[in-house]
C-alpha positions in Angstrom: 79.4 124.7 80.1 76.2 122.6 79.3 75.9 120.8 76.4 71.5 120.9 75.2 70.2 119.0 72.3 66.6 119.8 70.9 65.9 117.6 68.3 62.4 118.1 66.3 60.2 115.2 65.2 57.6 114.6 62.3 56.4 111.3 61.5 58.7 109.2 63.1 61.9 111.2 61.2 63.9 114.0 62.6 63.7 117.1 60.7 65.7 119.4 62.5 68.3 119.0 65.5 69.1 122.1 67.5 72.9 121.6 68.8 74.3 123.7 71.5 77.8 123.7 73.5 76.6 126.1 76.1 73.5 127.1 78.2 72.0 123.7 77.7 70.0 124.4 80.9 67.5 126.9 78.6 66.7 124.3 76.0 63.1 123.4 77.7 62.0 127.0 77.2 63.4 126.8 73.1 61.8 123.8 72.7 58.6 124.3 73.9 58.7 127.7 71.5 59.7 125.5 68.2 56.5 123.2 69.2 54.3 126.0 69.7 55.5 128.2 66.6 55.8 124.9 64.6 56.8 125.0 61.3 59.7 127.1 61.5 62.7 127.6 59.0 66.4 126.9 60.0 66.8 130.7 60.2 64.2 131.4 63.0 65.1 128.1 64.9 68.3 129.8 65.6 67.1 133.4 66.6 64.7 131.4 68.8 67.6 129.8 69.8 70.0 132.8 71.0 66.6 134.8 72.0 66.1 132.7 74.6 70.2 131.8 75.7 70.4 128.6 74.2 74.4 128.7 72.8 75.7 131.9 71.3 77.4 132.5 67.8 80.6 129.7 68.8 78.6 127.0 69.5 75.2 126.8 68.4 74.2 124.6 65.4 71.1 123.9 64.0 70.5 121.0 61.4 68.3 120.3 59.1 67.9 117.1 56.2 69.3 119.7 53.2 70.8 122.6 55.6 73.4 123.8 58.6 73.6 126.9 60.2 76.5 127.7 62.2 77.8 131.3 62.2 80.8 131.2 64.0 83.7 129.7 61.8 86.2 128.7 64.2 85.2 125.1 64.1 84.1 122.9 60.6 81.2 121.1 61.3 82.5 117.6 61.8 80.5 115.0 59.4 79.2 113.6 62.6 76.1 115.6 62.7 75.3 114.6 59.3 76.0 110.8 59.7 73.9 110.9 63.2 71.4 113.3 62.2 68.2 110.2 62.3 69.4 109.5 65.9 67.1 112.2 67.8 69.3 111.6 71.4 72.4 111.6 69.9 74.8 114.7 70.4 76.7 115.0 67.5 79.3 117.3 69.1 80.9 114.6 70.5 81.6 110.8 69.4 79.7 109.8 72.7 77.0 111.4 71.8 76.0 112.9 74.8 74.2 116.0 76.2 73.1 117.5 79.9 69.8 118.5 78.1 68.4 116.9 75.3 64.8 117.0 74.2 62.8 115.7 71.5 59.9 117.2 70.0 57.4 115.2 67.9 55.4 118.0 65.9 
């Protein structure tokens, strides 16, 4: 299990973090997709996101300033990822804030 973190960039203020508990290791090939197709909504962010086997339905959590989406309803979203949201390396699934992958994106 690797943990990836994309978080996206404009002027200095994150916009958008991509969260994943799993399949960290593909986050390159997301994030380099979210930069090219740049803007993209909270919806497309995650098909781009499970397209290319970055988390699946349990794990994977994208973020936005006004939104979350996170379709698998085990979990509640800890209030983490809403209090850490402006820190672009911090991984909000756990209170260390870690991640094997993380990458940020200025657009």
């Amino acid at each position: 299990m690797t943990q990836g973190l994309i978080t996206i960039r404009s002027g200095g203020k994150v916009v958008m973090k991509i969260v994943a508990g799993c399949d960290g290791n593909n986050a390159q090939k997301v994030a380099d997709q979210l930069r090219d197709s740049w803007p993209v909504s909270i919806e497309n962010a995650y098909k781009i996101a499970l397209n290319n086997g970055l988390g699946d339905k349990d794990c994977l959590v994208i973020i936005t300033d006004s939104d979350i989406k996170y379709e698998g309803g085990k979990n509640e979203i800890h209030s983490r990822y809403r209090e850490t949201f402006q820190q672009p390396e911090f991984n909000p699934r756990w209170d260390h804030g870690t991640a094997d992958f993380i990458i940020v994106v200025d657009v």
